[in-house]
C-alpha positions as CSV (number, residue, x, y, z in Angstrom):
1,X,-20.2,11.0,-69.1
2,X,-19.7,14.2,-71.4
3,X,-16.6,15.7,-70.3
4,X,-17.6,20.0,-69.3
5,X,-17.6,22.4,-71.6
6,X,-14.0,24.5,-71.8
7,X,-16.3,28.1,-71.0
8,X,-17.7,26.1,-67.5
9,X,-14.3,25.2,-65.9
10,X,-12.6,27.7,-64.2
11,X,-9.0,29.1,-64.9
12,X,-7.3,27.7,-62.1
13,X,-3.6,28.6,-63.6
14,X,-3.1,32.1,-61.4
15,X,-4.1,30.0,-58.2
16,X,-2.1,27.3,-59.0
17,X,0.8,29.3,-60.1
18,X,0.4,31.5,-56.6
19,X,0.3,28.4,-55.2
20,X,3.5,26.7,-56.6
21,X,5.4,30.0,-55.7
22,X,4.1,30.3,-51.9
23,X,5.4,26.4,-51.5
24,X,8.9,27.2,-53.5
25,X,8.7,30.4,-50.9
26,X,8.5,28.6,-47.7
27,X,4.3,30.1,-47.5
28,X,2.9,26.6,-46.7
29,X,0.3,28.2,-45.6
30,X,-0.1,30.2,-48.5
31,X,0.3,27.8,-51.0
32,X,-2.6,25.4,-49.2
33,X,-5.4,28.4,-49.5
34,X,-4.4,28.8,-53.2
35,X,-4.7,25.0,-53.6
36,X,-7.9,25.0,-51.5
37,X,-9.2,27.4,-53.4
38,X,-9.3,25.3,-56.7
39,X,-10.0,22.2,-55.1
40,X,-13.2,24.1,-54.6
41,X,-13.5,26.3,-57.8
42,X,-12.7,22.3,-59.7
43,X,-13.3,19.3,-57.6
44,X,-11.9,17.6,-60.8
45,X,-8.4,18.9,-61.2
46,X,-5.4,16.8,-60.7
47,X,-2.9,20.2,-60.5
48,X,-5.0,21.7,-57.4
49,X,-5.1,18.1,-55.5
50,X,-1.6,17.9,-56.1
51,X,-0.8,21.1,-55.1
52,X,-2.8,20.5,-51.9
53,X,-1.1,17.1,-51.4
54,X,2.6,18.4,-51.9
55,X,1.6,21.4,-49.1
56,X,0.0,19.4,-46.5
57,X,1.5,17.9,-43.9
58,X,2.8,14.3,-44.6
59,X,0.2,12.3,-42.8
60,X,-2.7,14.0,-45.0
61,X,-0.7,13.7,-48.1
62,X,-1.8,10.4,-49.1
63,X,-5.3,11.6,-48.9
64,X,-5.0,14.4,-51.2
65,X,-3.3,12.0,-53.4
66,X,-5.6,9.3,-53.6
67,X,-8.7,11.7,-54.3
């Protein structure tokens, strides 16, 4: 499998980064629409499953986390 091309994935750093900072804030949820969000602009990055994992409620964690 070819890894993508840099110019097709998506920037996800000012979701993520909004994300991070809604979660620091107390904005759970907040943090888990930024995180949705680039699950579903990168199905393949680690940060936005583990931003979705570290907002969700602790019995869906280990879902997020095992994607």
């Amino acid at each position: 499998m070819t890894p993508p091309d840099a110019a097709s994935v998506p920037d996800l750093r000012p979701l993520l980064q909004a994300g991070v900072k809604a979660l620091a804030e107390g904005r759970r949820a907040d943090a888990l629409e930024c995180a949705a969000r680039a699950v579903r602009a990168d199905p393949q990055s680690e940060d936005a499953w583990l931003l979705l994992a570290a907002g969700a409620p602790a019995g869906r964690r280990a879902a997020y986390l095992n994607h």
